[in-house]
Each structure stands twice: as C-alpha cells, then as structure tokens.
C-alpha positions as CSV (number, residue, x, y, z in Angstrom):
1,X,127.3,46.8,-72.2
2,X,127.3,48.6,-76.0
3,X,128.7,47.0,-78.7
4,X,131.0,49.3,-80.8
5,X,132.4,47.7,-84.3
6,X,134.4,49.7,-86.5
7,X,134.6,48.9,-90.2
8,X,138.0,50.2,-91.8
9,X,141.0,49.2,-93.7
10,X,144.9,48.6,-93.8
11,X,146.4,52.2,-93.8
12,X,143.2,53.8,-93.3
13,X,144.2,57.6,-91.6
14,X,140.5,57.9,-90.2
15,X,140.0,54.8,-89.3
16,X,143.1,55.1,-86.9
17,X,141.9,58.2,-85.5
18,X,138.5,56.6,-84.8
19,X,140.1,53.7,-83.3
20,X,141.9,55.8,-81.0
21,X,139.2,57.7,-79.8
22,X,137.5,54.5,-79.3
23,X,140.0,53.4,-76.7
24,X,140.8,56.5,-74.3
25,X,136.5,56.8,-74.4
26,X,136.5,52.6,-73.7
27,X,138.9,53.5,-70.7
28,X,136.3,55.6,-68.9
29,X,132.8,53.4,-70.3
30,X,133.4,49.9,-71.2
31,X,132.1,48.6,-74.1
32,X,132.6,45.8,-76.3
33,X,135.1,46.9,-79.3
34,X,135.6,45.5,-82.4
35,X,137.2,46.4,-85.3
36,X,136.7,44.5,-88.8
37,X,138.6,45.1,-92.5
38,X,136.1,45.5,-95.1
39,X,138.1,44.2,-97.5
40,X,138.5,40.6,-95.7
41,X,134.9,40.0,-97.5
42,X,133.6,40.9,-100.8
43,X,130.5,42.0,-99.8
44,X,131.7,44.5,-97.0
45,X,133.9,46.2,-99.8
46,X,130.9,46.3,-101.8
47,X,128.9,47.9,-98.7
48,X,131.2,49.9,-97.4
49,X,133.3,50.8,-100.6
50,X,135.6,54.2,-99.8
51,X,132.9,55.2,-97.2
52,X,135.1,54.0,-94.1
53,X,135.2,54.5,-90.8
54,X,131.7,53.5,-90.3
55,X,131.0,52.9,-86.8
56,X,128.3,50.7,-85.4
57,X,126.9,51.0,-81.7
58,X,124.5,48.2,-81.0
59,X,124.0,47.4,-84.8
60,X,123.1,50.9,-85.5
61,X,125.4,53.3,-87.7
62,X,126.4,56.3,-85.6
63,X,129.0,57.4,-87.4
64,X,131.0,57.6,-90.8
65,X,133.7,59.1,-91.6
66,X,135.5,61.7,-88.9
67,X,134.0,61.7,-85.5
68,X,135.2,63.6,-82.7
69,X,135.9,62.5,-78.9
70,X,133.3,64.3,-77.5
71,X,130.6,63.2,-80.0
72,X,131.6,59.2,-79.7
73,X,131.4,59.6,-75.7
74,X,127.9,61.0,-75.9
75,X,127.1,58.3,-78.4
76,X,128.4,56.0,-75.9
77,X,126.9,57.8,-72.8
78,X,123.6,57.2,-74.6
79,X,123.8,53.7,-75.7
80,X,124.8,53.0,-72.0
81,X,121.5,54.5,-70.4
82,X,119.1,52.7,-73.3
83,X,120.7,49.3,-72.1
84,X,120.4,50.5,-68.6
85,X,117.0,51.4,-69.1
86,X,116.0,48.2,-70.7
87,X,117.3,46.2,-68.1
88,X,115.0,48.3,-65.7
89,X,112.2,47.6,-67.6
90,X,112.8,44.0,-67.7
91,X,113.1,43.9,-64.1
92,X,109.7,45.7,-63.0
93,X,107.9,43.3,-66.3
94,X,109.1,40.4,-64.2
95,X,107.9,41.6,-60.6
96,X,104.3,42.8,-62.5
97,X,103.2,39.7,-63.4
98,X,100.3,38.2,-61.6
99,X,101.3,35.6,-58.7
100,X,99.3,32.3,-59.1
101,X,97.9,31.0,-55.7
C-alpha cells in the first residue's frame, strides 16, 4: 500500500486543498496518509521553507505546490501497480530458486 505524506503548515490555503484531494482520492485507493507541519522541526522549515505543500509518495516528491485530483490519482494509480508489481516479482524470485534434494 503507498505511503503519501504531506508537508504543510497551520493556515496553509494549498496545503488544505492538497489534503482534500488526498482524502476523496484515499476513499477510492487506500493508502497510508500523513500529514506533518514543517515548522514542528527546524530543519523541515529550513528544507521546505515557503515551498509547501510538498507531497511525498513512497519517499519520492511527486508534487509541490497545487496539484490537481486527477493528477494525484494517477500518481496514486501508479505507485499502486509498482508495489503490486514488486510483490509479483518477489513471489516468482521465491518459487525460482533451485529445490535442494
């Protein structure tokens, strides 16, 4: 299952958009959702500065800034069939190796 994390702030406009979309797209394809305040830490503010929402899927920045439904659901669409496909490929790795008589 994908793992979305949202960096923002308090009474950030776009961030609440983002976090929106993230929901009614997390109703149709589940995915782990998080959503973390930069400014908790110095070093996020530092990171991150004004350049927030930044959105992570599977510790890989897909996004910052405005994102649209229809973009974070492909994002999401694709992040499900990589982890889907990975899972295949650990399956057939484990059936492949060489049976020991």
């Amino acid at each position: 299952m994908p793992e979305v994390i949202i960096y923002s702030r308090p009474d950030c406009h776009l961030c609440n958009v983002v976090e929106r979309i993230a929901k009614t797209v997390q109703a149709e394809h589940p995915f782990i959702l998080t959503r973390i305040n930069v400014d908790e830490t110095s070093d996020l503010a530092i990171r991150y500065g004004e350049r927030v929402p930044v959105v992570l899927i599977d510790q890989v920045e897909a996004f910052s800034g405005t994102v649209t439904e229809g973009e974070f659901r492909r994002a999401i669409e694709r992040a499900n069939r990589q982890g889907l496909r990975g899972v295949i490929r650990s399956f057939f790795r484990i059936f492949k190796k060489p049976v020991k008589s």
